[in-house]
BABA-889332 format. One record per residue (C-alpha): x, y, z; residue number from 1; residue in three letters. Coordinates in steps of 0.001 Angstrom, whole numbers, always signed. Layout:
<atoms>
ATOM / X / Y / Z / NUM / Ala
...
</atoms>
This chain:
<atoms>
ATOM / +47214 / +19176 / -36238 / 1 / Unk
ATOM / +46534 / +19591 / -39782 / 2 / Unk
ATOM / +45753 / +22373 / -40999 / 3 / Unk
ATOM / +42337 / +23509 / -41465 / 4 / Unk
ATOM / +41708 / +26548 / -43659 / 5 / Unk
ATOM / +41989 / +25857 / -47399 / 6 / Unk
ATOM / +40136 / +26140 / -50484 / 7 / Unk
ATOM / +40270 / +29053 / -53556 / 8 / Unk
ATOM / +40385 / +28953 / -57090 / 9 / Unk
ATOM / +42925 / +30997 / -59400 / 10 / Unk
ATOM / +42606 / +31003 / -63183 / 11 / Unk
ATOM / +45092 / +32729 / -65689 / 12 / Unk
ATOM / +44869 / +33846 / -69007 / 13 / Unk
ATOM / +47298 / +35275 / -71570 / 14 / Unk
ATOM / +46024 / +36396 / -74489 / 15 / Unk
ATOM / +46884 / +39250 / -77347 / 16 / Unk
ATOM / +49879 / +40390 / -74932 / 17 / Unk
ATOM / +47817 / +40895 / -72040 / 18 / Unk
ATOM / +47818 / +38597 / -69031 / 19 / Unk
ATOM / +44867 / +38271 / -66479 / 20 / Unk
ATOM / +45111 / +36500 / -63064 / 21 / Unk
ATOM / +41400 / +35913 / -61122 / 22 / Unk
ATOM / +40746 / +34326 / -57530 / 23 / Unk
ATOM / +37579 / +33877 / -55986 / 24 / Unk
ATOM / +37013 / +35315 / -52517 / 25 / Unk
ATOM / +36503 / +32162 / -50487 / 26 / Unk
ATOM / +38548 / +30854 / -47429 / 27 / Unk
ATOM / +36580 / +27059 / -45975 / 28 / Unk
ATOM / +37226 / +25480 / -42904 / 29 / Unk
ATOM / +37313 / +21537 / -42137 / 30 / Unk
ATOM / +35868 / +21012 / -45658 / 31 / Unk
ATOM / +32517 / +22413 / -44860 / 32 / Unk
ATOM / +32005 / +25866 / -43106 / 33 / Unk
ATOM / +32761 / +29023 / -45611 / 34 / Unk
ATOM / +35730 / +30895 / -42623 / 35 / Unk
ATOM / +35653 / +33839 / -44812 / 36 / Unk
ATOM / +34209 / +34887 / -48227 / 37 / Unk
ATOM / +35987 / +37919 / -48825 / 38 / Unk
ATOM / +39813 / +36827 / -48942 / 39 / Unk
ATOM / +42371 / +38512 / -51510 / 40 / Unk
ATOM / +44329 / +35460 / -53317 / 41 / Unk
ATOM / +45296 / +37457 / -56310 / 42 / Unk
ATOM / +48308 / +39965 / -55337 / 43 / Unk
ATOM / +50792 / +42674 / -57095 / 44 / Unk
ATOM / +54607 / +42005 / -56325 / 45 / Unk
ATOM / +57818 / +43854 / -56994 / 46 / Unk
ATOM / +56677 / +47149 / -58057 / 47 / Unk
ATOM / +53249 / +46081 / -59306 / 48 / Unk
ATOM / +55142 / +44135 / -62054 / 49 / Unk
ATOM / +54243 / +40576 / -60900 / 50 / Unk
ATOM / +50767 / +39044 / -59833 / 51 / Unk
ATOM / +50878 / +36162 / -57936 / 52 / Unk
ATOM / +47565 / +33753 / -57374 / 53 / Unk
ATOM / +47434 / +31388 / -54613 / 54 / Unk
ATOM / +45710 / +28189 / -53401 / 55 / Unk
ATOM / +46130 / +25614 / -51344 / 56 / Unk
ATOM / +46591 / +25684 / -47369 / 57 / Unk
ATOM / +46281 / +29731 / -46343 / 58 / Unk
ATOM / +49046 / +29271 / -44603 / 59 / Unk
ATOM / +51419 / +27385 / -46832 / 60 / Unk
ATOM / +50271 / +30038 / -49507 / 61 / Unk
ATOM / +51320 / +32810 / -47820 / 62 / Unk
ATOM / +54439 / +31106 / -46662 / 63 / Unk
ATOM / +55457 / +29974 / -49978 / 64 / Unk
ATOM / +54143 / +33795 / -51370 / 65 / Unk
ATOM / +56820 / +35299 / -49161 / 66 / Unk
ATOM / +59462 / +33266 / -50669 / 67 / Unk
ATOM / +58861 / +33914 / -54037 / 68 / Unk
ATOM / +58870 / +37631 / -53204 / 69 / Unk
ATOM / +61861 / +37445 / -51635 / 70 / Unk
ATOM / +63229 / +35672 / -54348 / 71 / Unk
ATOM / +61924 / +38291 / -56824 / 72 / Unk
ATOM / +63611 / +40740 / -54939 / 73 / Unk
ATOM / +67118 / +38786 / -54725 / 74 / Unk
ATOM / +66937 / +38411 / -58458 / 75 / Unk
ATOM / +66081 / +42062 / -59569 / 76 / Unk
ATOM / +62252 / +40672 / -60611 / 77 / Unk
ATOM / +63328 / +38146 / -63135 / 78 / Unk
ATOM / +60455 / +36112 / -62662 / 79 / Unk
ATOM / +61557 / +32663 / -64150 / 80 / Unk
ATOM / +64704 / +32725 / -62178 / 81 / Unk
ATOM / +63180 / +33395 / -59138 / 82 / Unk
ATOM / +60640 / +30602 / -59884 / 83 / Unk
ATOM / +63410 / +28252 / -60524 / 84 / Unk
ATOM / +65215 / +29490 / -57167 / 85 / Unk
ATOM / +62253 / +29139 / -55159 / 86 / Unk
ATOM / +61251 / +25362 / -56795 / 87 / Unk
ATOM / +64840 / +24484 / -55906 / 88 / Unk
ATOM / +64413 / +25495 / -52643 / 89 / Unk
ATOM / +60992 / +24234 / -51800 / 90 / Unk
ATOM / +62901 / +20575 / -52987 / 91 / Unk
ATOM / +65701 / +20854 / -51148 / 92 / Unk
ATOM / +63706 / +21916 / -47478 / 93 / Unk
ATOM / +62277 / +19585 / -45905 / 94 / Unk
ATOM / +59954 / +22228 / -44171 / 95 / Unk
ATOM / +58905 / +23485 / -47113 / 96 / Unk
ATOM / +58284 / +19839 / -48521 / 97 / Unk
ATOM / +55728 / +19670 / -46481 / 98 / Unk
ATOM / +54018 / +23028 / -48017 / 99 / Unk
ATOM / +50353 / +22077 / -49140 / 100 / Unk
ATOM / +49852 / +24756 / -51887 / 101 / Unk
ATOM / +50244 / +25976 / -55154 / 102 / Unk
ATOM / +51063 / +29282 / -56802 / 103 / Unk
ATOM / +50573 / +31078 / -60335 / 104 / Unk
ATOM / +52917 / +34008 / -61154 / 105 / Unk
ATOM / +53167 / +36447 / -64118 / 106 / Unk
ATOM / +54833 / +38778 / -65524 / 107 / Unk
ATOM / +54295 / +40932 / -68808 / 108 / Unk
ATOM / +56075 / +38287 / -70590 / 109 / Unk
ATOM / +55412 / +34997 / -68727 / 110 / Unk
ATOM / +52873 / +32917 / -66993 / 111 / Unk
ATOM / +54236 / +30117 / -64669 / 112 / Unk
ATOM / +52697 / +27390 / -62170 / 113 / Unk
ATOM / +54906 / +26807 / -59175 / 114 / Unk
ATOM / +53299 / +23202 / -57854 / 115 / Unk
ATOM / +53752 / +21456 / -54421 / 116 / Unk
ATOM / +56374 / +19457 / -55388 / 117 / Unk
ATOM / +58624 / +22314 / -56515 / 118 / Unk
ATOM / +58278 / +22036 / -60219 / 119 / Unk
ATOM / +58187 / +25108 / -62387 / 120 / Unk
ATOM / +55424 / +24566 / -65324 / 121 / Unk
ATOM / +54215 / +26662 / -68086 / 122 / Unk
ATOM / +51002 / +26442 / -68686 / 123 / Unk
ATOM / +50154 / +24783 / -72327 / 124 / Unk
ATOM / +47810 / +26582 / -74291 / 125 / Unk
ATOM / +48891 / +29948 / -72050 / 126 / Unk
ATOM / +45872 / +29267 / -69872 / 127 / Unk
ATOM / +45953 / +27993 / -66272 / 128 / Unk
ATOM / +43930 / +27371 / -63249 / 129 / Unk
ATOM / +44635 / +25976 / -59474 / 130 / Unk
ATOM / +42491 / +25012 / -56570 / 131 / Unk
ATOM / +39443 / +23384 / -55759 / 132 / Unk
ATOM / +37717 / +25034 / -58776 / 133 / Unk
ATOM / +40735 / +24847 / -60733 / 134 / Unk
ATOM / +39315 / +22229 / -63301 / 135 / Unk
ATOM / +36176 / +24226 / -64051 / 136 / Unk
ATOM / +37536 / +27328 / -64289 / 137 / Unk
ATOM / +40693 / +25700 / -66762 / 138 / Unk
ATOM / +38025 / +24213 / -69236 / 139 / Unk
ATOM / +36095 / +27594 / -68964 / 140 / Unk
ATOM / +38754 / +29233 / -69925 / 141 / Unk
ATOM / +39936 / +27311 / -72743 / 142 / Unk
ATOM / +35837 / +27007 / -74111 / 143 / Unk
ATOM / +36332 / +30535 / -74391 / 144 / Unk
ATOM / +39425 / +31299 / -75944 / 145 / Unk
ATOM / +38361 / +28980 / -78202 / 146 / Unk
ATOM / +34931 / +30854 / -78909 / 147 / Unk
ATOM / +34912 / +34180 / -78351 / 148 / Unk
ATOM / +36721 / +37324 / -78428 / 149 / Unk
ATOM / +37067 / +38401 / -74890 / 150 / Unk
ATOM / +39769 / +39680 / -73596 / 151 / Unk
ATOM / +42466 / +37628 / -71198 / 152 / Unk
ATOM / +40614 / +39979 / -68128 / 153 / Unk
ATOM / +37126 / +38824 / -69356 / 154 / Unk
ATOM / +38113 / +35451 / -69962 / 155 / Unk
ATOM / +39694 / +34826 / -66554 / 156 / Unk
ATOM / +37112 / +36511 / -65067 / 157 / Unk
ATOM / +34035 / +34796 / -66857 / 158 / Unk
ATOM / +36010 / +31639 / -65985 / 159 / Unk
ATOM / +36048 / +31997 / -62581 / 160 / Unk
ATOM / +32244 / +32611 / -62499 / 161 / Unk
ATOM / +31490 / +29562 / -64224 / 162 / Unk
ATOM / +33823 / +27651 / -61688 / 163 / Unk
ATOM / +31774 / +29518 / -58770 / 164 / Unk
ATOM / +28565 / +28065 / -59895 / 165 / Unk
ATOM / +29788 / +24734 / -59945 / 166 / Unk
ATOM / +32649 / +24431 / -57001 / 167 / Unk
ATOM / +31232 / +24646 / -53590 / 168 / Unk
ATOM / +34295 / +25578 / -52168 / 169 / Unk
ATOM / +34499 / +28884 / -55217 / 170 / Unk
ATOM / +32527 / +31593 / -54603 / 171 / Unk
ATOM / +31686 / +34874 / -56824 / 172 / Unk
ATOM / +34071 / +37013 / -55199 / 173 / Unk
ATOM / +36166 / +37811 / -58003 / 174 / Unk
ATOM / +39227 / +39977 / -57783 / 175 / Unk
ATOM / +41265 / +40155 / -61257 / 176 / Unk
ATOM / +44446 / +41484 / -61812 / 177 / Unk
ATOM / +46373 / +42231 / -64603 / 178 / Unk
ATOM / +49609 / +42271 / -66068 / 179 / Unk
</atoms>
């Protein structure tokens, strides 16, 4: 049966030293019936040192969440080599091959998309976004680094708006974290 909870958008932004992680609120079912609009996507790992955003299949999220904090924990919080671990591992398992979902991760020093087919990407530009909203919110984002002088918190944030006004499967539940 295939799975039928998905849906979010996650945008992140790293800007003067500061890095901001925002996910809407929004959990759809079969494509067309809003399950829940007040979900938590956005979460502190390891200490409060590492955010994670996730999209995709709920449940392949949180699966593939789980990993990477266990890997964060295995490798003292060293977040790229934990990434790398858990990419190597999502190629190599053929259970987790079949993971639909998608996951950004930061640090203080480093923001990193961890994709469905286990590849480890930094984001160009140091500005990112996943999800059903994810192309909105990215060239939101970007408009306004470009333009303004808002903060990486205001910019994800503002970003994420935009992307709710435009993504029917985004809504204006907005939690931010930062890093």
């Amino acid at each position: 049966m295939e799975n039928m909870f998905r849906g979010t958008t996650i945008c992140a932004v790293k800007k003067d030293g500061q890095i901001a992680i925002a996910g809407d609120g929004q959990v759809t079912m079969s494509n067309s019936i809003i399950f829940k609009s007040n979900a938590k996507k956005v979460r502190r790992l390891y200490n409060n040192t590492v955010v994670i955003g996730f999209a995709g299949s709920v449940a392949d999220a949180f699966t593939l969440s789980e990993k990477f904090e266990a890997m964060l924990n295995k490798f003292s919080g060293n977040l790229m080599r934990s990434a790398v671990e858990l990419a190597q591992t999502w190629r190599s398992d053929k259970g987790m091959r079949q993971l639909e979902a998608l996951l950004i991760v930061a640090d203080k020093n480093q923001l990193l998309i961890l994709d469905g087919s286990g590849d480890v990407i930094e984001p160009q530009d140091d500005i990112c976004a996943i999800g059903s909203g994810g192309n909105y919110a990215l060239a939101a984002a970007r408009a306004l680094v470009q333009n303004t002088n808002y903060t990486a918190k205001e910019i994800a944030y503002k970003s994420l708006k935009i992307a709710s006004e435009i993504c029917v499967f985004t809504n204006d539940n907005i939690i931010v974290e930062e890093v």
